[in-house]
RODRENMI-869849 format. One record per atom (N, C-alpha, C): residue number from 1; chain; z, x, y. Coordinates in nm, 2 decimals. Layout:
<pts>
<NUM, "A", <Z, X, Y>>
...
</pts>
This chain:
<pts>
<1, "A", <10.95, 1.23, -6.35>>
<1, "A", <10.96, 1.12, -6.26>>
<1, "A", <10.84, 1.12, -6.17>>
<2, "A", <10.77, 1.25, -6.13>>
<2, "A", <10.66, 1.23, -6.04>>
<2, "A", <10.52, 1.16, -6.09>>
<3, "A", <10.52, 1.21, -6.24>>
<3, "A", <10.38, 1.13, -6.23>>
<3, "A", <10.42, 1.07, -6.34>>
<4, "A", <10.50, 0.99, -6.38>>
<4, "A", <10.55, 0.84, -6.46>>
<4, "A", <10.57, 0.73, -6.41>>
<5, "A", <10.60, 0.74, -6.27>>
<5, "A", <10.63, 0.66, -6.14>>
<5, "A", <10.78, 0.59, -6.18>>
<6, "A", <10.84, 0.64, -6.20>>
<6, "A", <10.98, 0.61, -6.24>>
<6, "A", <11.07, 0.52, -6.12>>
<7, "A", <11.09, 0.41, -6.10>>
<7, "A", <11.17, 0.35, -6.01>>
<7, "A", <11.33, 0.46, -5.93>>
<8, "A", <11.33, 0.44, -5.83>>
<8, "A", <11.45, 0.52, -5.79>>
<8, "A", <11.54, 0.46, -5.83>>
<9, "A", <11.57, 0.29, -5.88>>
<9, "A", <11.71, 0.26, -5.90>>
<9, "A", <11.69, 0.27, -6.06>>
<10, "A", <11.59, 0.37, -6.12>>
<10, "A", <11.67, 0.35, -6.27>>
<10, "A", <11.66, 0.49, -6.31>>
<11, "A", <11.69, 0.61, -6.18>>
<11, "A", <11.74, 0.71, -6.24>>
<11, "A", <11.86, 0.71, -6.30>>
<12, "A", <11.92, 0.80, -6.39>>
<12, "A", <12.03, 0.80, -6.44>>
<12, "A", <12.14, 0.81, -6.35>>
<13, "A", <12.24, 0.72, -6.37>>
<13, "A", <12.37, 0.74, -6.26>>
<13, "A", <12.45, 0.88, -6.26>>
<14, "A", <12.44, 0.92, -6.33>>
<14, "A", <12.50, 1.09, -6.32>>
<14, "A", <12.46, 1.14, -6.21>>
<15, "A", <12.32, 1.12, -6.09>>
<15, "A", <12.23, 1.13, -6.03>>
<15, "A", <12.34, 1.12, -5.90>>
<16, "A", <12.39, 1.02, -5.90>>
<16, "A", <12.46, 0.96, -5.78>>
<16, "A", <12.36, 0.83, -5.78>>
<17, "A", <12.45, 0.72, -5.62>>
<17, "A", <12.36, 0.60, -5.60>>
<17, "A", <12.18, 0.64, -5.60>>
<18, "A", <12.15, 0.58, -5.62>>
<18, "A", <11.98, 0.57, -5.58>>
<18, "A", <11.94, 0.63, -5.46>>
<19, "A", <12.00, 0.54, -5.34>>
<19, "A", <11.98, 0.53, -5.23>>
<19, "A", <12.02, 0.73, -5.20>>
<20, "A", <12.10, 0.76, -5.22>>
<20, "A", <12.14, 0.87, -5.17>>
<20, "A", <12.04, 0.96, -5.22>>
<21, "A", <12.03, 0.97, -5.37>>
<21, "A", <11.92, 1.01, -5.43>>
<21, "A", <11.80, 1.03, -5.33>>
<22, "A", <11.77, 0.90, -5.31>>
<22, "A", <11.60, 0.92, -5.25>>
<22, "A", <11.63, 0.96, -5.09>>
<23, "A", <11.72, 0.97, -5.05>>
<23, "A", <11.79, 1.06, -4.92>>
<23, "A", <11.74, 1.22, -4.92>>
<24, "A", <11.79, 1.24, -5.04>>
<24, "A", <11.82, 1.44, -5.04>>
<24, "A", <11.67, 1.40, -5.13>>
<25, "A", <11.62, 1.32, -5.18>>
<25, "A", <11.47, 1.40, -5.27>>
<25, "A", <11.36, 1.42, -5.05>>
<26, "A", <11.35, 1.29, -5.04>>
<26, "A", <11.32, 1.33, -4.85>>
<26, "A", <11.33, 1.46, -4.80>>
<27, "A", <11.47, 1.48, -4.77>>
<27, "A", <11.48, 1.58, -4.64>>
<27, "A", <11.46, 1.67, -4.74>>
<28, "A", <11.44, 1.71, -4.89>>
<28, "A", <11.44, 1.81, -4.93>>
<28, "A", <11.27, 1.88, -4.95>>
<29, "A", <11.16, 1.75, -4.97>>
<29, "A", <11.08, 1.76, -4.93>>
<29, "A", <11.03, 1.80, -4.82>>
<30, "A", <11.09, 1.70, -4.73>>
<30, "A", <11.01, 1.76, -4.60>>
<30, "A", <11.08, 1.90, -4.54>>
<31, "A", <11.18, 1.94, -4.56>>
<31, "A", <11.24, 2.07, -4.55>>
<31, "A", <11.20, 2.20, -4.59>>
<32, "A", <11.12, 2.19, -4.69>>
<32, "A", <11.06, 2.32, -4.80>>
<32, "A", <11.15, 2.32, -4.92>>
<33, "A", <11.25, 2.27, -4.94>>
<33, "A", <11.37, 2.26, -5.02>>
<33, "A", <11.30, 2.33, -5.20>>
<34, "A", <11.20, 2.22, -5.26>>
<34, "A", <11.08, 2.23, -5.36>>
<34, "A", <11.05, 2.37, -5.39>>
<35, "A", <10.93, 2.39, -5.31>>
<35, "A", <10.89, 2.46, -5.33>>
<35, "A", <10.97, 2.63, -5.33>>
<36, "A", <11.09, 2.64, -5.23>>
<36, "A", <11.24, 2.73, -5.27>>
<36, "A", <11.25, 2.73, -5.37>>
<37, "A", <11.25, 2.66, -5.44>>
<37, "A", <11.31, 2.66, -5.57>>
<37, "A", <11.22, 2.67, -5.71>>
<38, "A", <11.09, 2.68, -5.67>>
<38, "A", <10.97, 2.67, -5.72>>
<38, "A", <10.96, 2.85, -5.73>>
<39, "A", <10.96, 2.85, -5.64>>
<39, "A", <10.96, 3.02, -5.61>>
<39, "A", <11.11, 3.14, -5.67>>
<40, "A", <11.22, 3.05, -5.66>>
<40, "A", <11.29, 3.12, -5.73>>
<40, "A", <11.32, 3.12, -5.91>>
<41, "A", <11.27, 3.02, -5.91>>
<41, "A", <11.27, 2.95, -6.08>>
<41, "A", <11.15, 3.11, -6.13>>
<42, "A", <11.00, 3.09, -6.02>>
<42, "A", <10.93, 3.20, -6.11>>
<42, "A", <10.99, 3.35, -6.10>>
<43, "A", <11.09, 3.37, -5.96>>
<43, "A", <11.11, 3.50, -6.02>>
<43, "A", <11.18, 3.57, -6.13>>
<44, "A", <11.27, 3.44, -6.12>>
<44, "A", <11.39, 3.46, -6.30>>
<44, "A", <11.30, 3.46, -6.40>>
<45, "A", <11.21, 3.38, -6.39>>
<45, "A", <11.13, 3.43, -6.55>>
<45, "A", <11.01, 3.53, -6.57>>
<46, "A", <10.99, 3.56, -6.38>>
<46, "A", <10.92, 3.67, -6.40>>
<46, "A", <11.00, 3.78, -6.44>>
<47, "A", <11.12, 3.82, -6.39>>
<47, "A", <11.19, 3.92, -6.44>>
<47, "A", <11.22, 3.90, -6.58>>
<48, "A", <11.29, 3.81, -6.64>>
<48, "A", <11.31, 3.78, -6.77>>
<48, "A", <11.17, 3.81, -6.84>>
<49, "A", <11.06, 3.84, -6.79>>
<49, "A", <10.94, 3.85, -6.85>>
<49, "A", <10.92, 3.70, -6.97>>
<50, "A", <10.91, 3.61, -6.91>>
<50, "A", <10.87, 3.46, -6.98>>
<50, "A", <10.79, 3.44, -6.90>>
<51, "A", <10.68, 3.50, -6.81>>
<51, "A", <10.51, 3.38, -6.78>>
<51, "A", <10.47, 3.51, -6.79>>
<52, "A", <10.34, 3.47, -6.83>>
<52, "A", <10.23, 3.50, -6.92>>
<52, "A", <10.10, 3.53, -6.80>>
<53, "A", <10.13, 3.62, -6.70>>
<53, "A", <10.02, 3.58, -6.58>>
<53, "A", <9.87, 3.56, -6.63>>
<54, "A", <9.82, 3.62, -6.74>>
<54, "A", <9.74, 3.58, -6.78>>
<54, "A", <9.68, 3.44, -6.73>>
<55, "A", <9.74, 3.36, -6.81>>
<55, "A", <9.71, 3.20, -6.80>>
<55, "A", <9.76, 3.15, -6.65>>
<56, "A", <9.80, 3.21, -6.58>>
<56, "A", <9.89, 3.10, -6.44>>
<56, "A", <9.75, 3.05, -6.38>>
<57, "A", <9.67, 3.12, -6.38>>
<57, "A", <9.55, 3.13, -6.28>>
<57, "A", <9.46, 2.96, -6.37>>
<58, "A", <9.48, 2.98, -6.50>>
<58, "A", <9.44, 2.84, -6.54>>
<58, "A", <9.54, 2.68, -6.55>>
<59, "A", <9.66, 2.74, -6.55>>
<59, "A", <9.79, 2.64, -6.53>>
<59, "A", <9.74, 2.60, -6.38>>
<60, "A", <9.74, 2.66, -6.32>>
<60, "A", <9.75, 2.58, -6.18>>
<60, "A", <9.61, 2.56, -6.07>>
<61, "A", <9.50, 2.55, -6.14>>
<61, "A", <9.37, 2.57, -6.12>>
<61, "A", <9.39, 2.38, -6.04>>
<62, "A", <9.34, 2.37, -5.92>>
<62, "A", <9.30, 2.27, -5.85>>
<62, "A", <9.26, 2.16, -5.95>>
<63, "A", <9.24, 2.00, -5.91>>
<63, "A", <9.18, 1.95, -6.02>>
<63, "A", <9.02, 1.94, -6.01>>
<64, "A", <8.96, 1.91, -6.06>>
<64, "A", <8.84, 1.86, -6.07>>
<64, "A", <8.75, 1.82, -5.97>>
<65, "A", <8.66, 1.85, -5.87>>
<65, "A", <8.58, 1.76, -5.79>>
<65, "A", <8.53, 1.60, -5.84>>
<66, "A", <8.57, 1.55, -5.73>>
<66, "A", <8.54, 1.35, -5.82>>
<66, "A", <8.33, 1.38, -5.85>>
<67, "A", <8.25, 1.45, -5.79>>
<67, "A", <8.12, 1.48, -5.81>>
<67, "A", <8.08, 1.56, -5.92>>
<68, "A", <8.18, 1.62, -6.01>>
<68, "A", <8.15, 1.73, -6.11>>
<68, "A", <8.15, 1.60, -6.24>>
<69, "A", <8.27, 1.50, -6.24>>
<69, "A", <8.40, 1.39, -6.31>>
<69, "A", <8.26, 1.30, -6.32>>
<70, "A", <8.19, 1.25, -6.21>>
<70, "A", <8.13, 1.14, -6.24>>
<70, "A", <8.21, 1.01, -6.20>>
<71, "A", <8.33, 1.05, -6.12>>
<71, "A", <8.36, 0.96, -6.05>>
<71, "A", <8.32, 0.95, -5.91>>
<72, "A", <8.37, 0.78, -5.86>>
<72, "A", <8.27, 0.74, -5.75>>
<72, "A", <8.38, 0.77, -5.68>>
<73, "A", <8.36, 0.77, -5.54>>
<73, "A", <8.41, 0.81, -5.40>>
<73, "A", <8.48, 0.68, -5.38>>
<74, "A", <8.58, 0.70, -5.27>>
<74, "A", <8.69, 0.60, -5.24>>
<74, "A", <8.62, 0.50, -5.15>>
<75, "A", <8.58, 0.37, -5.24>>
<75, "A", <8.55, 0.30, -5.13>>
<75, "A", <8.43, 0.25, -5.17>>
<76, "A", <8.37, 0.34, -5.26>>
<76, "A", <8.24, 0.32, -5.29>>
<76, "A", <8.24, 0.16, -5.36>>
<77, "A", <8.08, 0.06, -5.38>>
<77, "A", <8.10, -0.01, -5.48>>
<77, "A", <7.96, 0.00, -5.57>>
<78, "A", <7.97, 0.03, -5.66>>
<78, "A", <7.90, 0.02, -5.78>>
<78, "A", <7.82, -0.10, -5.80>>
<79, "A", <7.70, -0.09, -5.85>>
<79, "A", <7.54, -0.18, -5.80>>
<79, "A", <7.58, -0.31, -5.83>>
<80, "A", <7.66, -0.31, -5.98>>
<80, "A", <7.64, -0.45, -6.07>>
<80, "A", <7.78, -0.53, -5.99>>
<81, "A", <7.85, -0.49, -5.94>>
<81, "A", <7.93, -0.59, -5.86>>
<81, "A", <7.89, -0.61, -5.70>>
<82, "A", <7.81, -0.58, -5.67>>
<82, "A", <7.71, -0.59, -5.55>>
<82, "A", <7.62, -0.71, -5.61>>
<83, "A", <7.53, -0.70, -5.71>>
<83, "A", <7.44, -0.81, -5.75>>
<83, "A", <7.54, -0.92, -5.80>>
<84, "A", <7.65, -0.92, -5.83>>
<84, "A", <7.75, -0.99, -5.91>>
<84, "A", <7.79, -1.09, -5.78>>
<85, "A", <7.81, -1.01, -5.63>>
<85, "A", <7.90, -1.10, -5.54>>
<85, "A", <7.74, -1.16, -5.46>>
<86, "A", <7.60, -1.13, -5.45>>
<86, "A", <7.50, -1.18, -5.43>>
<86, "A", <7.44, -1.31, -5.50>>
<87, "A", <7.51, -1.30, -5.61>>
<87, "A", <7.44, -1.43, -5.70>>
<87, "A", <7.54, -1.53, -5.70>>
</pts>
């Protein structure tokens, strides 16, 4: 749902209404709620011995600098739509 951008009213109704839904995703948010549960999810599978610490360190590596990417900065405008809104 987070990076699909999924509408709140077309979660599944099993879910409860929408509106309540995006109630408890909030306060659970701003609460620490997430990341609780982020943290307890790794210890069960660290004890179960299912992650691989090896790799965690590249699973969750920052992304990219937009200067490494070749992307331009927020805001920026690029030459040929500059000469484009001049002519």
């Amino acid at each position: 749902m987070f990076r699909t951008g999924t509408a709140w009213r077309d979660v599944p109704e099993r879910y409860g209404p929408w509106a309540t839904l995006h109630t408890r995703f909030r306060r659970w948010a701003l609460d620490g709620t997430f990341p609780r549960m982020l943290r307890a999810a790794k210890a069960r599978a660290h004890a179960a011995g299912n992650i691989d610490w090896r790799r965690v360190g590249r699973l969750h590596r920052p992304p990219c600098p937009s200067a490494c990417c070749g992307a331009r900065k927020r805001g920026s405008v690029s030459r040929d739509s500059d000469a484009r809104e001049v002519a």
